[in-house]
Z-matrix of the N, CA and C atoms (Angstrom, degrees):
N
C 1 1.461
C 2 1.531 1 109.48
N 3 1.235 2 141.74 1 155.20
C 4 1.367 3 155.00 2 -121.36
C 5 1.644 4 97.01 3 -155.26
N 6 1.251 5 97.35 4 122.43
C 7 2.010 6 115.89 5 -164.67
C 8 1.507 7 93.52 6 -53.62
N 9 1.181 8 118.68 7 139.25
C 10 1.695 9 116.84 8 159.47
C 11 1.442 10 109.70 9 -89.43
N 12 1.582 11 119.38 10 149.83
C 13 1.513 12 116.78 11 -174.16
C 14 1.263 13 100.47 12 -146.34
N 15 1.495 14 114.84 13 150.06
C 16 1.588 15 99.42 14 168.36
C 17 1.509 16 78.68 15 -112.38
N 18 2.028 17 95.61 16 -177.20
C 19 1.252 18 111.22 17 -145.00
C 20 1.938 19 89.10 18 -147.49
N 21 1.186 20 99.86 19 126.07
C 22 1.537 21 113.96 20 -169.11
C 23 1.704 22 93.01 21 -80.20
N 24 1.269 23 106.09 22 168.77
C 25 1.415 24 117.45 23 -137.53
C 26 1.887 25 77.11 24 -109.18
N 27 1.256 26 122.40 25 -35.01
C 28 2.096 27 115.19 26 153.87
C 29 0.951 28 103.85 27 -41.05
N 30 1.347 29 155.40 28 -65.10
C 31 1.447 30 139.53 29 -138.06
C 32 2.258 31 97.90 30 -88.87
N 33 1.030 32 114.19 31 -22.12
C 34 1.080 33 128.85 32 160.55
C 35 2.099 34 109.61 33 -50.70
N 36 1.545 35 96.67 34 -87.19
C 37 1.327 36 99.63 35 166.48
C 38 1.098 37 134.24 36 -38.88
N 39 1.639 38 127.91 37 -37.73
C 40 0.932 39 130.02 38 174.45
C 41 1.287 40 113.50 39 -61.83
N 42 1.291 41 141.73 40 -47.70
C 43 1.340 42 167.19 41 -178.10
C 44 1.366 43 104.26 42 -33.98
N 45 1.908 44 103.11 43 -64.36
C 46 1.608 45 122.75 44 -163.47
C 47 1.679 46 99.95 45 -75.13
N 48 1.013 47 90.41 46 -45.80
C 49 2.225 48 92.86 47 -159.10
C 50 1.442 49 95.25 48 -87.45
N 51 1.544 50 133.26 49 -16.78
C 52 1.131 51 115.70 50 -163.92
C 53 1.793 52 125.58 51 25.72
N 54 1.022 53 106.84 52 67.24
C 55 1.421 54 116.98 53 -176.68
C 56 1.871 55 98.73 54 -115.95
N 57 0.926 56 126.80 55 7.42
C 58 1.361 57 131.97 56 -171.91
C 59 1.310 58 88.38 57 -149.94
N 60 1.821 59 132.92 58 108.94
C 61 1.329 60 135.70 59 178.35
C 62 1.644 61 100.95 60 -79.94
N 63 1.110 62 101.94 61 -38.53
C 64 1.665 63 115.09 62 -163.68
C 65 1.561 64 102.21 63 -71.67
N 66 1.302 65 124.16 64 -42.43
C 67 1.305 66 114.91 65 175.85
C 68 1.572 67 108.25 66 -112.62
N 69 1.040 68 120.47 67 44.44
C 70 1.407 69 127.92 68 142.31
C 71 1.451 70 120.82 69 -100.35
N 72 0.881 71 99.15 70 -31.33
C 73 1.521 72 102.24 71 173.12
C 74 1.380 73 130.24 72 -80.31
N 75 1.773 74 91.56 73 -25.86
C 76 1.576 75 106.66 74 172.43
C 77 1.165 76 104.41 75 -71.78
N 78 1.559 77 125.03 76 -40.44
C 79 1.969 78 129.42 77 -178.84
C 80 1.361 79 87.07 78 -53.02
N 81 1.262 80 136.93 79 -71.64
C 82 1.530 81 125.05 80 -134.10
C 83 1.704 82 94.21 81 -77.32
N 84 0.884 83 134.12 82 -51.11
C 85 1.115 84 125.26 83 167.38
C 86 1.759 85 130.32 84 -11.20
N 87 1.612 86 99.33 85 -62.53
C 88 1.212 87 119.55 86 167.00
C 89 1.741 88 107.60 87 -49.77
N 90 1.312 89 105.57 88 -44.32
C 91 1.909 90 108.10 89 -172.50
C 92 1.530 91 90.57 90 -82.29
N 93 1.265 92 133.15 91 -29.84
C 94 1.429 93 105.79 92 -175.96
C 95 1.363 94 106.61 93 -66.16
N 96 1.505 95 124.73 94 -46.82
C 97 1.017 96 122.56 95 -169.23
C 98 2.232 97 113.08 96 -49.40
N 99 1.315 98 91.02 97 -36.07
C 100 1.650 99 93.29 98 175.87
C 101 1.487 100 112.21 99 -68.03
N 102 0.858 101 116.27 100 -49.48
C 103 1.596 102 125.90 101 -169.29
C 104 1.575 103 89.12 102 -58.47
N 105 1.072 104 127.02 103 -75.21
C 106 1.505 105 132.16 104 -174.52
C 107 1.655 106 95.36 105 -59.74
N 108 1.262 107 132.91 106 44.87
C 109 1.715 108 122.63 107 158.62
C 110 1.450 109 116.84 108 63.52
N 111 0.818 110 115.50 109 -13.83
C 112 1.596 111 115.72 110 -164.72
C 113 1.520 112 99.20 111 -82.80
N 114 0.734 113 154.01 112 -1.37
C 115 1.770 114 145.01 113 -136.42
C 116 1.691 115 87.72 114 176.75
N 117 1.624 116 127.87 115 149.10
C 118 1.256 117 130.17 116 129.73
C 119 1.778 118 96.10 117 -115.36
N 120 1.561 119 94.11 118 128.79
C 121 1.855 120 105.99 119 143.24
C 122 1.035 121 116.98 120 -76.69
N 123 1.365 122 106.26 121 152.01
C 124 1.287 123 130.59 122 163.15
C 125 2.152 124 131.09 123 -118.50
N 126 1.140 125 126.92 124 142.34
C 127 1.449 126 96.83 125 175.28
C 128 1.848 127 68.53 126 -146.86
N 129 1.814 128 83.87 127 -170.21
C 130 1.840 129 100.89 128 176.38
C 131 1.808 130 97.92 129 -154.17
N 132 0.755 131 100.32 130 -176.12
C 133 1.618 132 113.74 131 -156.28
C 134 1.213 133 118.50 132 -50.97
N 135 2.104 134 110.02 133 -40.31
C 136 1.351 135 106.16 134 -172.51
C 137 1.470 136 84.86 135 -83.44
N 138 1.126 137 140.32 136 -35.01
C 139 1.769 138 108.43 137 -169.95
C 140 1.656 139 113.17 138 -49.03
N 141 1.353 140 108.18 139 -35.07
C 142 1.366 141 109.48 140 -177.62
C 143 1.331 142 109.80 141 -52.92
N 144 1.025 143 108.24 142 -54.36
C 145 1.516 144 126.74 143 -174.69
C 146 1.747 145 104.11 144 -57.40
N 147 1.110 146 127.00 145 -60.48
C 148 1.001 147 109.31 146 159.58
C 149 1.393 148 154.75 147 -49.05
N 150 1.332 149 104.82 148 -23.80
C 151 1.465 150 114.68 149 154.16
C 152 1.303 151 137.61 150 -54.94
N 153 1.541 152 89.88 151 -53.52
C 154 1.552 153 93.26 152 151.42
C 155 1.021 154 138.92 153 -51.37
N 156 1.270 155 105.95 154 -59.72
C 157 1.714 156 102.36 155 177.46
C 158 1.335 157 116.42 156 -56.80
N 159 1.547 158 131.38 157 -22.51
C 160 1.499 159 120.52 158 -172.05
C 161 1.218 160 102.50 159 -81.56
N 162 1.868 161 123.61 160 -49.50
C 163 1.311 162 113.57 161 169.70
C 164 1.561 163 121.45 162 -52.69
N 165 1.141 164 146.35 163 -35.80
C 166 1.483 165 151.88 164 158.49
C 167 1.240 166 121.02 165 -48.30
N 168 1.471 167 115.00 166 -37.59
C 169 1.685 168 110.90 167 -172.39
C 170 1.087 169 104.48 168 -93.22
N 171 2.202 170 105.20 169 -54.42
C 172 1.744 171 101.43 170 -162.48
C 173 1.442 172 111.52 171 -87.11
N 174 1.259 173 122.24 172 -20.83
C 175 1.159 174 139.21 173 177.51
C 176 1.480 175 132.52 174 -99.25
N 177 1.139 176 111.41 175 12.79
C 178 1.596 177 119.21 176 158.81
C 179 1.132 178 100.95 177 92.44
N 180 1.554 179 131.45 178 -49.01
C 181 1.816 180 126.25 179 -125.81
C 182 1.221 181 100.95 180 -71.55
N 183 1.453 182 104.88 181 152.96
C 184 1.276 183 117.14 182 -166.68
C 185 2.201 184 89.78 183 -84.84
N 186 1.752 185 93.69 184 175.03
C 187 1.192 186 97.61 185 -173.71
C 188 1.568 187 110.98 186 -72.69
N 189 1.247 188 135.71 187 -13.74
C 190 1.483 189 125.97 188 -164.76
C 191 1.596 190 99.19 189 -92.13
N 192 1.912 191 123.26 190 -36.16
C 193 0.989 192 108.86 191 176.07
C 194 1.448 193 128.35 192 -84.81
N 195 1.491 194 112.47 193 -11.05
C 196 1.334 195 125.56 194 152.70
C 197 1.986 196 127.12 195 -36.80
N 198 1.842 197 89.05 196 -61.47
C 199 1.204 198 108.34 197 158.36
C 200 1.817 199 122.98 198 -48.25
N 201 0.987 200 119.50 199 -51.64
C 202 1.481 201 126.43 200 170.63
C 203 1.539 202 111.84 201 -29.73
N 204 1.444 203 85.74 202 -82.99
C 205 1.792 204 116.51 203 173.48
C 206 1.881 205 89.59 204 -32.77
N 207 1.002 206 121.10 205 -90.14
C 208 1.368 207 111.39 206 -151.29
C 209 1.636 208 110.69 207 -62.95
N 210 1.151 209 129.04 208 -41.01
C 211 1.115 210 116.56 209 164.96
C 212 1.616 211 126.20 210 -47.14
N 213 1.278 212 129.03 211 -47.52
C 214 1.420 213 138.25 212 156.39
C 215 1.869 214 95.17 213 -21.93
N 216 1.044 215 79.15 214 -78.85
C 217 1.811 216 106.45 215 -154.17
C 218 2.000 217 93.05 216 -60.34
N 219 1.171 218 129.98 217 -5.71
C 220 1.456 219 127.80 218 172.58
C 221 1.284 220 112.77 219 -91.42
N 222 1.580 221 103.10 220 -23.47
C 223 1.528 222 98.00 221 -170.52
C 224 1.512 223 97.13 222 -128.24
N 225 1.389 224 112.68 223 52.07
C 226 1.529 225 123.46 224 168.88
C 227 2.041 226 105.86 225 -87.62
N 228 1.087 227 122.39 226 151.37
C 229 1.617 228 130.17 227 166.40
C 230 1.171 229 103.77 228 -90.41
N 231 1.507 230 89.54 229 112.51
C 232 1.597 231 109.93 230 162.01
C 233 1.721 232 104.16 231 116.60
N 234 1.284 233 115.28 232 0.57
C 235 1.659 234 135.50 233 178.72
C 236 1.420 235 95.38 234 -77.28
N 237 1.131 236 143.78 235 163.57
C 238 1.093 237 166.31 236 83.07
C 239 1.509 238 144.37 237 -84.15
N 240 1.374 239 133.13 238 121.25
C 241 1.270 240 124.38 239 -169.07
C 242 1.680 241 119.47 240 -106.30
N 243 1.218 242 115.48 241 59.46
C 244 1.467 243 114.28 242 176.72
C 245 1.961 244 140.30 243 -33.53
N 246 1.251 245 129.12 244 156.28
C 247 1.023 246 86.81 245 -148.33
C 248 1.865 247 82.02 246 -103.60
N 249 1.152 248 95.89 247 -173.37
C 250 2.241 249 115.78 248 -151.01
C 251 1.973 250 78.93 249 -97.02
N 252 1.763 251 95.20 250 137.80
C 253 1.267 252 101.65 251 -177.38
C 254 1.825 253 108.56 252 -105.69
N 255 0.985 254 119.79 253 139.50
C 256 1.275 255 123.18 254 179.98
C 257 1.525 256 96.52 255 -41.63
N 258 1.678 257 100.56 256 -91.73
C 259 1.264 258 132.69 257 -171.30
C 260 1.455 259 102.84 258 -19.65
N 261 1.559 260 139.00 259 -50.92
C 262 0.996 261 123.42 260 -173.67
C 263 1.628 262 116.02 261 -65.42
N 264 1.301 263 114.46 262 -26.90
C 265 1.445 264 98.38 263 -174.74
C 266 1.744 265 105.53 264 -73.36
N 267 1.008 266 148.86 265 2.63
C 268 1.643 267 120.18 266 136.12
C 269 0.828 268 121.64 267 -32.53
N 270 2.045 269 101.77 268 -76.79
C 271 1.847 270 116.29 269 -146.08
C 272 1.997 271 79.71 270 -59.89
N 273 1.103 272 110.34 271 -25.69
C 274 2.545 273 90.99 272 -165.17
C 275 1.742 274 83.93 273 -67.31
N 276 1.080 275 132.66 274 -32.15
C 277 1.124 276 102.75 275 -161.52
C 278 1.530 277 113.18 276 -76.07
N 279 1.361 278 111.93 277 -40.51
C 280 1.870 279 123.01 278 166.50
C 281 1.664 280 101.38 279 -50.30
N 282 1.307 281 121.27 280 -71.45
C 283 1.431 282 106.91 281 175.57
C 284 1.296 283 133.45 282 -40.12
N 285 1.441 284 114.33 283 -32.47
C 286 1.863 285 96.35 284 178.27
C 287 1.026 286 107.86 285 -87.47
N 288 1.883 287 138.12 286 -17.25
C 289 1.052 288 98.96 287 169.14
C 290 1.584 289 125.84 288 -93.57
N 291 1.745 290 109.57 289 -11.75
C 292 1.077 291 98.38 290 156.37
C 293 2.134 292 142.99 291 -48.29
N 294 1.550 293 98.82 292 -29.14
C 295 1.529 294 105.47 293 -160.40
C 296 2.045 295 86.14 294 -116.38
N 297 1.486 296 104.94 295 -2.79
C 298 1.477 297 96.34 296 169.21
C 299 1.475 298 114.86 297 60.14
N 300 1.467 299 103.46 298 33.52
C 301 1.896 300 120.50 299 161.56
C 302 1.266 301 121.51 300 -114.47
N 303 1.237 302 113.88 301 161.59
C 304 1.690 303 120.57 302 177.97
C 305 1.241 304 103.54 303 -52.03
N 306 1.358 305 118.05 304 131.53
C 307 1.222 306 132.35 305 133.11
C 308 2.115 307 129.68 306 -0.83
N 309 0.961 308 110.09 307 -81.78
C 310 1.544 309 110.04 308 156.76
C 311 1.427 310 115.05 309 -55.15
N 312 1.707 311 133.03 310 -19.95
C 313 1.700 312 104.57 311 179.26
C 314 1.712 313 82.70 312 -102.00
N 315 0.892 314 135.42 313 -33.36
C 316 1.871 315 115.77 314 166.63
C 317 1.406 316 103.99 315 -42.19
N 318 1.612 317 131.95 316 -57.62
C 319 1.606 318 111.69 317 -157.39
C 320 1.342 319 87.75 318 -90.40
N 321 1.494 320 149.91 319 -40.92
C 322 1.535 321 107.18 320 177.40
C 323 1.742 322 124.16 321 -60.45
N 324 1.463 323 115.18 322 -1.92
C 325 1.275 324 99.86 323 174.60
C 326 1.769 325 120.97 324 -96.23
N 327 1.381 326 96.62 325 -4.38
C 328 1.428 327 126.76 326 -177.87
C 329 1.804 328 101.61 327 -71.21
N 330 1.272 329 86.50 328 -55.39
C 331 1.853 330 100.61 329 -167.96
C 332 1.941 331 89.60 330 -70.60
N 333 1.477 332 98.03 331 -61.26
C 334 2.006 333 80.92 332 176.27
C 335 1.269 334 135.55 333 -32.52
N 336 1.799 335 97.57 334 -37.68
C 337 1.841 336 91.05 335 172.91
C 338 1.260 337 126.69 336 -84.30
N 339 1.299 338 112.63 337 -24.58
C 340 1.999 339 119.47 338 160.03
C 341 1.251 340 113.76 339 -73.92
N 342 1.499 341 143.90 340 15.29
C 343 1.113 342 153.53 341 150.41
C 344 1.657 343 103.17 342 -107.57
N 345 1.132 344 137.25 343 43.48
C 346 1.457 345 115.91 344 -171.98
C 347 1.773 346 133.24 345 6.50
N 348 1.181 347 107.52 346 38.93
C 349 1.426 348 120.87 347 -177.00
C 350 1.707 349 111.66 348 -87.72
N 351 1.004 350 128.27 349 112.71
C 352 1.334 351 114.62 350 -175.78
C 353 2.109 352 111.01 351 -114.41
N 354 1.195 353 110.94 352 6.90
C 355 1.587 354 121.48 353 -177.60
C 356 1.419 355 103.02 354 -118.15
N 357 1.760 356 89.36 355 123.12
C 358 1.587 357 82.02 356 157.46
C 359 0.910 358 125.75 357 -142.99
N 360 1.456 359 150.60 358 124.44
C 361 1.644 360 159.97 359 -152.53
C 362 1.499 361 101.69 360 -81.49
N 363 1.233 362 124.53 361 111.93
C 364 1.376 363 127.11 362 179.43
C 365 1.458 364 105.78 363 -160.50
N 366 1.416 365 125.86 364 172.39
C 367 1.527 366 141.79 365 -158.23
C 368 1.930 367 85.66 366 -117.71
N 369 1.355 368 101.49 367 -37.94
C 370 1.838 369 118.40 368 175.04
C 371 1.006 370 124.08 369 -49.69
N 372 1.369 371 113.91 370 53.06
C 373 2.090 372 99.56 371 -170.59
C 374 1.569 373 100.56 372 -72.33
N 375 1.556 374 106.24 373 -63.42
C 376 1.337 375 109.81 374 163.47
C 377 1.905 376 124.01 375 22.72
N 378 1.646 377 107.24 376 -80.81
C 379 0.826 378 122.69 377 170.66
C 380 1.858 379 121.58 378 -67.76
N 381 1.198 380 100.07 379 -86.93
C 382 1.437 381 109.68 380 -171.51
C 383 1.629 382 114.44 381 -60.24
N 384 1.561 383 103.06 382 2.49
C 385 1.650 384 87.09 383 175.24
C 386 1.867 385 105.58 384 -97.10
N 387 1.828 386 118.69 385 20.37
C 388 0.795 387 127.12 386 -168.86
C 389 1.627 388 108.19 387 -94.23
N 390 1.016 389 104.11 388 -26.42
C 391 1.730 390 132.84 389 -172.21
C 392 1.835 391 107.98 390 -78.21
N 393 0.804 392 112.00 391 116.33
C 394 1.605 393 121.82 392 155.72
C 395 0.448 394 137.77 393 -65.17
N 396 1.656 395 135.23 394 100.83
C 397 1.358 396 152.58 395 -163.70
C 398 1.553 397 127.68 396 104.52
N 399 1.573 398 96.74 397 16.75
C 400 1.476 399 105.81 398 -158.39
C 401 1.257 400 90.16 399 -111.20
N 402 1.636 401 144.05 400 132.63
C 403 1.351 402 140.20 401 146.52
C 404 1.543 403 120.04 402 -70.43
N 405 0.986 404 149.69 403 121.99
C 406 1.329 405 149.84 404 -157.14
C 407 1.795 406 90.89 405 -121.00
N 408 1.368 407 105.33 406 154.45
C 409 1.374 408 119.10 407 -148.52
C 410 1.816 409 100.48 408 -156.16
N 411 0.994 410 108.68 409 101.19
C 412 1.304 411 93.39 410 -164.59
C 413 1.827 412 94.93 411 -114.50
N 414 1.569 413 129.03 412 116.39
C 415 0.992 414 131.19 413 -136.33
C 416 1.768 415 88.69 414 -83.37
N 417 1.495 416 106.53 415 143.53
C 418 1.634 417 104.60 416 159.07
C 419 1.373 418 117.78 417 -124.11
């Protein structure tokens, strides 16, 4: 059986804007490895949501090529989109200010532990290597 991982919503960006050559290549890497079986990703709603919004706000794109990007990337092999747990958005809110992180990398690490997910592919060590129980994975 093949590690499950979720997948920070950077390795996404990096992908679309290619504004980081070095870790775009490192993201796709990570998706080749899924597509080819080796790896399943995982994300949940607010990552989606967040993607969007970073490509939309910080990154200009208009909404149809926004749309592209995520559709591509929804119907990639080896993606999965789980669904967003209530319950975790408390404990994210006690965690960031306890461990003094954003908000969104507290509830994706919130939602990782009610999914038994313990890996996560991100450029973010920063944050999530603050969290217990979280393996941080920083793609090369």
């Amino acid at each position: 059986m093949n590690e499950i991982a979720c997948v920070d919503t950077n390795l996404f960006i990096r992908i679309f804007t290619n504004d980081n050559l070095e870790q775009a290549q490192a993201s796709l890497s990570v998706f080749r490895e899924a597509v080819n079986g080796g790896l399943t990703l995982v994300i949940n709603d607010l990552i989606i949501a967040e993607i969007i919004w970073v490509l939309r706000s910080t990154y200009g794109l208009d909404a149809a090529r926004t749309r592209q990007h995520m559709l591509m990337s929804l119907n990639t092999v080896g993606l999965k989109v789980l669904p967003a747990d209530l319950r975790s958005h408390a404990e994210a809110l006690n965690l960031s200010v306890e461990k003094n992180i954003d908000y969104v990398d507290a509830y994706i690490a919130c939602w990782m532990k009610e999914h038994d997910i313990s890996i996560i592919y991100t450029f973010n060590k920063r944050h999530f290597s603050r969290i217990e129980g979280i393996q941080v994975r920083v793609p090369v």
